[in-house]
VEXDREN-2710 file (C-alpha; in Angstrom, 1 decimal):
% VEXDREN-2710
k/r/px/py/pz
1/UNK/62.9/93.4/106.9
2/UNK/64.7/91.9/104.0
3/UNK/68.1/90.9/104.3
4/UNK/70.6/88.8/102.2
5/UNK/72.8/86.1/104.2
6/UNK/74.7/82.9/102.6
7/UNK/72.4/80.0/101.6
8/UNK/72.6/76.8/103.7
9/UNK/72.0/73.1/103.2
10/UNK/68.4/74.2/105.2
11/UNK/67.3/76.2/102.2
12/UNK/67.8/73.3/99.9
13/UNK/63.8/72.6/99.2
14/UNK/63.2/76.8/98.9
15/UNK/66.2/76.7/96.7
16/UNK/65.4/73.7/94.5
17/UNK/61.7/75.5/93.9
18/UNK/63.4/78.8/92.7
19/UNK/65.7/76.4/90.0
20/UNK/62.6/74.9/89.0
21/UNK/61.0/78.6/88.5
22/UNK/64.2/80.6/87.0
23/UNK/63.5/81.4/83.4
24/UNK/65.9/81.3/81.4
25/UNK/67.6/78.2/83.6
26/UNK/70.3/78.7/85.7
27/UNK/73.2/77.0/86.0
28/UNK/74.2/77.6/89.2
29/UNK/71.0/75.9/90.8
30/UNK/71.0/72.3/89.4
31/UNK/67.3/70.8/88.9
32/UNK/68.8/67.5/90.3
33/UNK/68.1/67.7/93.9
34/UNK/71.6/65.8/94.8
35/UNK/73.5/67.9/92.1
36/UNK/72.0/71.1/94.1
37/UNK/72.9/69.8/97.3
38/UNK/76.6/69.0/96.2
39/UNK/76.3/73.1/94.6
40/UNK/75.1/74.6/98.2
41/UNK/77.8/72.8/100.6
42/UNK/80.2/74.1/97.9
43/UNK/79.2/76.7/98.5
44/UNK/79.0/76.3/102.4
45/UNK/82.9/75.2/102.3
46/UNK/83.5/78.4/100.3
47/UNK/82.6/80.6/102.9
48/UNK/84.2/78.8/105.7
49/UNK/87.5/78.7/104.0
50/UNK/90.7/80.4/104.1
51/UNK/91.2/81.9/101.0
52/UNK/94.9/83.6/99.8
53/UNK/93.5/83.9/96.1
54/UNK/90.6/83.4/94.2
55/UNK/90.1/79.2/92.8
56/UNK/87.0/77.1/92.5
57/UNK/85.0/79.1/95.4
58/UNK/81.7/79.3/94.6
59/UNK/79.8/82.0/96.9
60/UNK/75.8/81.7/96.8
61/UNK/73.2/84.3/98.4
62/UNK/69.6/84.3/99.3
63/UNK/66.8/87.1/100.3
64/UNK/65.4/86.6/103.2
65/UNK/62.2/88.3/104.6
66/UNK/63.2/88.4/108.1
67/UNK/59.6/88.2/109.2
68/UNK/58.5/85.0/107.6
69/UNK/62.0/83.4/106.7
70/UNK/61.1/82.8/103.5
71/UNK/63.2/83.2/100.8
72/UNK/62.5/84.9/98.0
73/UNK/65.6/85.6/95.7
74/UNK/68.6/84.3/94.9
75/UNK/72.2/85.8/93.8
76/UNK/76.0/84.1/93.6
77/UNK/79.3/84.8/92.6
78/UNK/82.0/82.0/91.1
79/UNK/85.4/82.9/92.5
80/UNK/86.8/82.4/89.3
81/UNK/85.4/81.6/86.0
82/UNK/86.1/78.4/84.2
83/UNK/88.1/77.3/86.4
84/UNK/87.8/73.7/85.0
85/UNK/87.4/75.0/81.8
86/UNK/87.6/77.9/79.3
87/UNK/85.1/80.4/79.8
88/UNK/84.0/81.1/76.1
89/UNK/82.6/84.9/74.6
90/UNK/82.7/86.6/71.5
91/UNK/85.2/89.2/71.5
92/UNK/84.4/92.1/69.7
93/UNK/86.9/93.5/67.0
94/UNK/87.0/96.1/64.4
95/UNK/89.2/94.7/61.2
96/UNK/90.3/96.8/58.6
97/UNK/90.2/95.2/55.0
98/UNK/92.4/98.0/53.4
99/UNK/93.4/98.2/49.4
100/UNK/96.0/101.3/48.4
101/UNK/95.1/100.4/44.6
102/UNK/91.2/100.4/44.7
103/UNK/91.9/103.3/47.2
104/UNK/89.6/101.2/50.1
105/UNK/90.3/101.1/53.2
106/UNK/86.8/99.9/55.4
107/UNK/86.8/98.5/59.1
108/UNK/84.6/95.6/59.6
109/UNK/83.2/94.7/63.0
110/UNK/83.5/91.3/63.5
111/UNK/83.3/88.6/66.4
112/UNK/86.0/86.3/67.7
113/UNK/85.6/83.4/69.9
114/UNK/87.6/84.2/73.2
115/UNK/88.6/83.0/76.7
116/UNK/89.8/86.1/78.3
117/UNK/87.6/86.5/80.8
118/UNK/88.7/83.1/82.3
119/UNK/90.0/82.7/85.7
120/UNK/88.2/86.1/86.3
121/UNK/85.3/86.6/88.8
122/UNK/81.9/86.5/87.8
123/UNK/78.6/87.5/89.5
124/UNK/75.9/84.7/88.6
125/UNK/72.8/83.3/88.7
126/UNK/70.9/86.4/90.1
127/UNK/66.5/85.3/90.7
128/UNK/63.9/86.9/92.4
129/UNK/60.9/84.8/93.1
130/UNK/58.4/86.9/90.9
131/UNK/55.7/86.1/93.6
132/UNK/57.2/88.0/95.9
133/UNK/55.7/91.2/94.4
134/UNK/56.1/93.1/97.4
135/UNK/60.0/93.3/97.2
136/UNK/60.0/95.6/94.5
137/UNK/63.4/96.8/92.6
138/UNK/64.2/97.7/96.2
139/UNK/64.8/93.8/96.5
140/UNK/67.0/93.8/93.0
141/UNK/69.0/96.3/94.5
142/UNK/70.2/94.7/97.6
143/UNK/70.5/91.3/96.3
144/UNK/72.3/91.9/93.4
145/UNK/74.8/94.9/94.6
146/UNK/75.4/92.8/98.5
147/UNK/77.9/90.6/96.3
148/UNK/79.5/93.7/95.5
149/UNK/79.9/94.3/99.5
150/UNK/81.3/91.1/100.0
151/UNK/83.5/91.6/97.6
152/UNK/84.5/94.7/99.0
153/UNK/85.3/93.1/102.1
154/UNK/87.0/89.7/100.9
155/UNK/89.2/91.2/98.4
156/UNK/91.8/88.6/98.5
157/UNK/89.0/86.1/97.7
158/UNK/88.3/87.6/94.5
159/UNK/90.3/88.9/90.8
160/UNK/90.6/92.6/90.6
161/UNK/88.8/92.6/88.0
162/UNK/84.6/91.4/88.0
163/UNK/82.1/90.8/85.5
164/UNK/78.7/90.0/84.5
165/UNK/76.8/88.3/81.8
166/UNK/73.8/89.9/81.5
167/UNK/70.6/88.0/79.2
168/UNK/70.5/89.0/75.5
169/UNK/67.4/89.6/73.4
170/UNK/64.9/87.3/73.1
171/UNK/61.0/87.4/71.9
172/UNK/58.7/86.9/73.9
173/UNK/58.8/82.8/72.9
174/UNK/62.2/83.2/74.1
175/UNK/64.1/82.7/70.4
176/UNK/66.9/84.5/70.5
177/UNK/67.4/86.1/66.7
178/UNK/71.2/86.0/67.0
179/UNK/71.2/82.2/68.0
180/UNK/69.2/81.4/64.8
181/UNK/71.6/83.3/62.7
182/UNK/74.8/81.7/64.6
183/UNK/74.5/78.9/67.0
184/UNK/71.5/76.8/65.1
185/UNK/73.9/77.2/62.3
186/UNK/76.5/74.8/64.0
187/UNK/74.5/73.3/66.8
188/UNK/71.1/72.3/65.0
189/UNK/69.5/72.5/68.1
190/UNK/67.1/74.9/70.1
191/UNK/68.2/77.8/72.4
192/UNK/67.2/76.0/75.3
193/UNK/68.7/73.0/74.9
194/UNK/72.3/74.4/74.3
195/UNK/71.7/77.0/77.0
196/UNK/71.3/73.8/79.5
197/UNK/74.4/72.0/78.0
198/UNK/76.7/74.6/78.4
199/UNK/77.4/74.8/81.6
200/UNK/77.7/78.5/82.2
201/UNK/79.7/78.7/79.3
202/UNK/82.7/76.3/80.5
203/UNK/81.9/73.1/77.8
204/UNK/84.6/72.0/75.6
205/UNK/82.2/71.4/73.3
206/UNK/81.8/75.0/72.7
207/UNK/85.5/75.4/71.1
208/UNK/84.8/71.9/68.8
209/UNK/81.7/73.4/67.6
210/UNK/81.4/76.9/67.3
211/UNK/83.6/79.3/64.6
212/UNK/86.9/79.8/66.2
213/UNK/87.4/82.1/62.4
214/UNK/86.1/85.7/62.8
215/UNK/82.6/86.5/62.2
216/UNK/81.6/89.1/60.3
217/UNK/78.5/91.0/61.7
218/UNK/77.6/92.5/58.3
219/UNK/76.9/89.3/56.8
220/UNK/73.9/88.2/59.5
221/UNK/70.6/89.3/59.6
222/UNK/69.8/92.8/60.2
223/UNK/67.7/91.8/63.3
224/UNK/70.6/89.5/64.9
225/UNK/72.9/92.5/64.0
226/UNK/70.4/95.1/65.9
227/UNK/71.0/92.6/69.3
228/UNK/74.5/92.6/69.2
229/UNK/75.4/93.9/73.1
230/UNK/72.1/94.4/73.7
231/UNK/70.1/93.5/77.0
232/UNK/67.2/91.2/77.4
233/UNK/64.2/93.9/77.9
234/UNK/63.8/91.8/81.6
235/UNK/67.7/92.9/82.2
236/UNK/67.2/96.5/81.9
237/UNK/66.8/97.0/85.7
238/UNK/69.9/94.4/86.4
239/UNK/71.8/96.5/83.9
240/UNK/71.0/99.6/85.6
241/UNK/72.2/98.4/88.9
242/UNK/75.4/97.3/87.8
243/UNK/75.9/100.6/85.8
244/UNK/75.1/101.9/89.7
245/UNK/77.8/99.6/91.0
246/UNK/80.4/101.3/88.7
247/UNK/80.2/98.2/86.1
248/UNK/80.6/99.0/82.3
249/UNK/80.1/97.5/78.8
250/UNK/82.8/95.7/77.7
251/UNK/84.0/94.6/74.3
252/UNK/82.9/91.6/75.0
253/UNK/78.8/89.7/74.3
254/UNK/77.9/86.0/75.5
255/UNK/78.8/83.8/73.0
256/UNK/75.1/82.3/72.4
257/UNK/72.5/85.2/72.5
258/UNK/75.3/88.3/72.2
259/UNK/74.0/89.8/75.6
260/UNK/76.5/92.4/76.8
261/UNK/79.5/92.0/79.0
262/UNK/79.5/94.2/82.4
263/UNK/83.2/94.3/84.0
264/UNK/83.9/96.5/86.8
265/UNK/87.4/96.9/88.7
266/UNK/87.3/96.7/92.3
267/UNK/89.1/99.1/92.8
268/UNK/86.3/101.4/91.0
269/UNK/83.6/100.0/92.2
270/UNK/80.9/101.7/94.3
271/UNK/81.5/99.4/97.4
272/UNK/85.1/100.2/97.6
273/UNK/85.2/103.8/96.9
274/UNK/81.8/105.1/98.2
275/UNK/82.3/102.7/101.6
276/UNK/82.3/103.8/105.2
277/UNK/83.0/102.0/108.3
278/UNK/80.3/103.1/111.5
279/UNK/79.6/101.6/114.9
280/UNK/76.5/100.7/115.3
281/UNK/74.5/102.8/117.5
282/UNK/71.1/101.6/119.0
283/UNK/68.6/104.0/117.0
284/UNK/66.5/106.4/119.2
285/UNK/63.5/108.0/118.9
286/UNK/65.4/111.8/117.2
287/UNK/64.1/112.2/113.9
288/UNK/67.0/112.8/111.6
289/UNK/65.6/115.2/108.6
290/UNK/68.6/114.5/106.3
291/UNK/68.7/110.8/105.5
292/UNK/69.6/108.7/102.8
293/UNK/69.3/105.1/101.6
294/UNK/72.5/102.9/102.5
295/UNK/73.6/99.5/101.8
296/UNK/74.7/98.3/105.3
297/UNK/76.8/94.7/105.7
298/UNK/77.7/93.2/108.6
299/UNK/80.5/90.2/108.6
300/UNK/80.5/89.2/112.3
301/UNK/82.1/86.0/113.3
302/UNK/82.1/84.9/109.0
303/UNK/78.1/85.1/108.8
304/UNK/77.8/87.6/106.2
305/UNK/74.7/90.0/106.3
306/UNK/73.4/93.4/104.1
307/UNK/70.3/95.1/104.6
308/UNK/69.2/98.9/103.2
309/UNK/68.6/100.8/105.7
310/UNK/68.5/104.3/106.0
311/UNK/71.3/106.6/107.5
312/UNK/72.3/110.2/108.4
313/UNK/73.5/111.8/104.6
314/UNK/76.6/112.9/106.0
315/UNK/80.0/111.1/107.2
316/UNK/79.5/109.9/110.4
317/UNK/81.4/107.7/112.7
318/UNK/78.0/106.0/114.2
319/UNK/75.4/104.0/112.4
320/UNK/72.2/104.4/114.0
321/UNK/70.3/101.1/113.2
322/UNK/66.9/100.1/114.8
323/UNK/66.1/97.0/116.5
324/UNK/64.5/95.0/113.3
325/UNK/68.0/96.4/111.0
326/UNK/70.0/95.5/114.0
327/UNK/68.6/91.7/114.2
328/UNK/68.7/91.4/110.3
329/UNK/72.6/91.9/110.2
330/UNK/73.1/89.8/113.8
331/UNK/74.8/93.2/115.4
332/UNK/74.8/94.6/118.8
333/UNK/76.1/97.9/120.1
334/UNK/79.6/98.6/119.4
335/UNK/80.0/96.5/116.3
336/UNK/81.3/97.7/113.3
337/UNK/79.4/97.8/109.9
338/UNK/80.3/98.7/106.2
339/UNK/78.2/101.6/105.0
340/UNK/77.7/102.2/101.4
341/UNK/75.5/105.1/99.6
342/UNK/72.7/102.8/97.2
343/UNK/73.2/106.1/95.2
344/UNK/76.8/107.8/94.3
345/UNK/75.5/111.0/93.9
346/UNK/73.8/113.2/96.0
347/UNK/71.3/115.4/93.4
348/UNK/70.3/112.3/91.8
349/UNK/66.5/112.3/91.6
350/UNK/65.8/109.0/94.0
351/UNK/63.7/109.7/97.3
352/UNK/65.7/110.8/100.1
353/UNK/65.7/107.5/102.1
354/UNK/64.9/103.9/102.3
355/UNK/61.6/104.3/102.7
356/UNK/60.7/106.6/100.5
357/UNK/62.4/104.1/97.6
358/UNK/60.7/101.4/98.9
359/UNK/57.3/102.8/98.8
360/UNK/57.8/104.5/95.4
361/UNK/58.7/101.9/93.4
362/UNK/56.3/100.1/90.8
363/UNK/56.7/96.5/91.4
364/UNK/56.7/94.7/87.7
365/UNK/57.6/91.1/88.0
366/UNK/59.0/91.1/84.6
367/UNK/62.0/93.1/85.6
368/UNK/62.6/90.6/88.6
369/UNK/65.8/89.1/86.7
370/UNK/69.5/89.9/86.1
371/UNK/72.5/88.5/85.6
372/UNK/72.2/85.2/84.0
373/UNK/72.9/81.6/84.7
END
């Protein structure tokens, strides 16, 4: 049974291998062993405090397979985006160059450095250990969208308003053709190394370097114009889950690579409008023909859980859970769990429940990967 839980200072060496392994790096799991230690009991303190409104919080995740405890993924969500710092994008604008005499009036896309989305909260630094080839997208699924249930749940610890930076394109020597048309330009350095130095996109450096002028896309290359918004081809699953979660593109593209912008508000999202409360009921042996494939989270005594599982498709004021669902989310009889469809609507073409998803799923280790840094 796989189940996503906070990480802990006892993960440190599982979580230190997965920041060695993430590709492209991310930022929030240091490669300095102290500097990923300092990260983890932020993110320990985060969990544990009393929060009115959303600051330097820093929430971080892990997928557990409850029957070997190891981990096998990792997801997190900052609390609010450069807090410290600006958090820097490209905006994206249409100007009109207009002239009554030559009887012209044209709108130009162009790209503007911003920090709007500061102060905002961001889901981060989603990885799935591409070994584990067993977890499927099943795996992607609850890792990435149990934020979202905590979230739901800890609304005062969050903006109303959420995004994600998802990865932009790159080849398959990971050059990204809208850094060499823009950031070499002004940095004179490789992807990578920037990427590293940025920070998660909260460096001063950033404003002293890059164009703070508008950019005009139809003066770069036709291939770094193609790329504009678009996601990494190992994003496309990541993308279709937040899509899922109620997330949509914004007018806004990362500021190195020009991957999209997801932003979702909470209000909207699946988690919050899709959600149902249930008492957990100990499972018996009835097969139930109608079933579908929840997200199920526990938050018992501030130990955060979420498992899929599958459920009657049908209101219901119970949630029958069996005994390994029930030890995943550290429940009992009579507790009370947040229920959310993993699928909004009921004609959609996925299997009828848990299982069925999980056994019908092609496992391709290149999707394994989401939102970024």
């Amino acid at each position: 049974m796989l189940f996503v839980r906070p990480g802990r200072l006892s993960d440190l060496d599982a979580l230190l291998h997965m920041a060695h392994a993430a590709r492209p790096v991310l930022h929030s799991l240091p490669h300095d062993r102290h500097e990923l230690e300092a990260r983890v009991a932020l993110s320990e303190d985060s969990f544990r405090a009393d929060v009115d409104f959303p600051g330097e919080e820093f929430y971080l995740f892990v997928l557990e397979d409850g029957a070997t405890g190891k981990l096998l993924g990792t997801a997190s969500i900052v609390a609010a985006a450069g807090y410290a710092e600006p958090f820097y994008v490209f905006r994206n604008d249409a100007l009109i160059h207009a002239s009554r005499e030559l009887h012209v009036n044209r709108k130009i896309h162009a790209l503007t450095m911003s920090h709007e989305l500061t102060g905002k909260s961001r889901l981060a630094g989603f990885y799935i250990d591409r070994s584990a080839t067993g977890a499927g997208d099943a795996a992607a699924h609850l890792l990435s969208r149990a934020r979202m249930m905590y979230v739901a749940a800890n609304r005062r610890r969050f903006t109303p308003e959420v995004f994600s930076l998802l990865l932009g394109v790159t080849d398959d020597a990971g050059t990204s053709p809208f850094w060499e048309a823009v950031g070499r330009r002004f940095f004179g350095r490789d992807f990578a190394q920037i990427e590293i130095a940025s920070g998660g996109r909260s460096r001063t450096f950033i404003a002293e370097v890059m164009p703070t002028y508008p950019l005009y896309v139809p003066l770069l290359p036709e291939q770094a114009q193609r790329v504009v918004g678009e996601p990494n081809a190992k994003a496309l699953l990541s993308y279709d889950i937040h899509l899922e979660e109620g997330f949509e593109p914004d007018r806004f593209v990362d500021i190195f690579d020009a991957g999209p912008v997801l932003t979702a508000q909470i209000d909207r999202s699946a988690c919050v409008t899709s959600s149902e409360t249930r008492m957990v009921r100990e499972a018996g042996g009835k097969h139930v023909e109608r079933s579908r494939a929840y997200l199920v989270s526990s938050h018992r005594e501030g130990d955060f859980r979420c498992v899929l599982a599958d459920l009657p498709d049908a209101r219901s004021p119970d949630a029958s859970l069996t005994g390994p669902v029930r030890a995943a989310l550290d429940v009992v009889h009579g507790d009370t769990v947040r229920c959310v469809p993993l699928h909004r609507a009921a004609g959609d073409a996925e299997p009828a429940d848990a299982d069925a998803y999980l056994g019908s799923l092609a496992t391709d280790p290149s999707k394994l990967t989401g939102d970024r840094r």
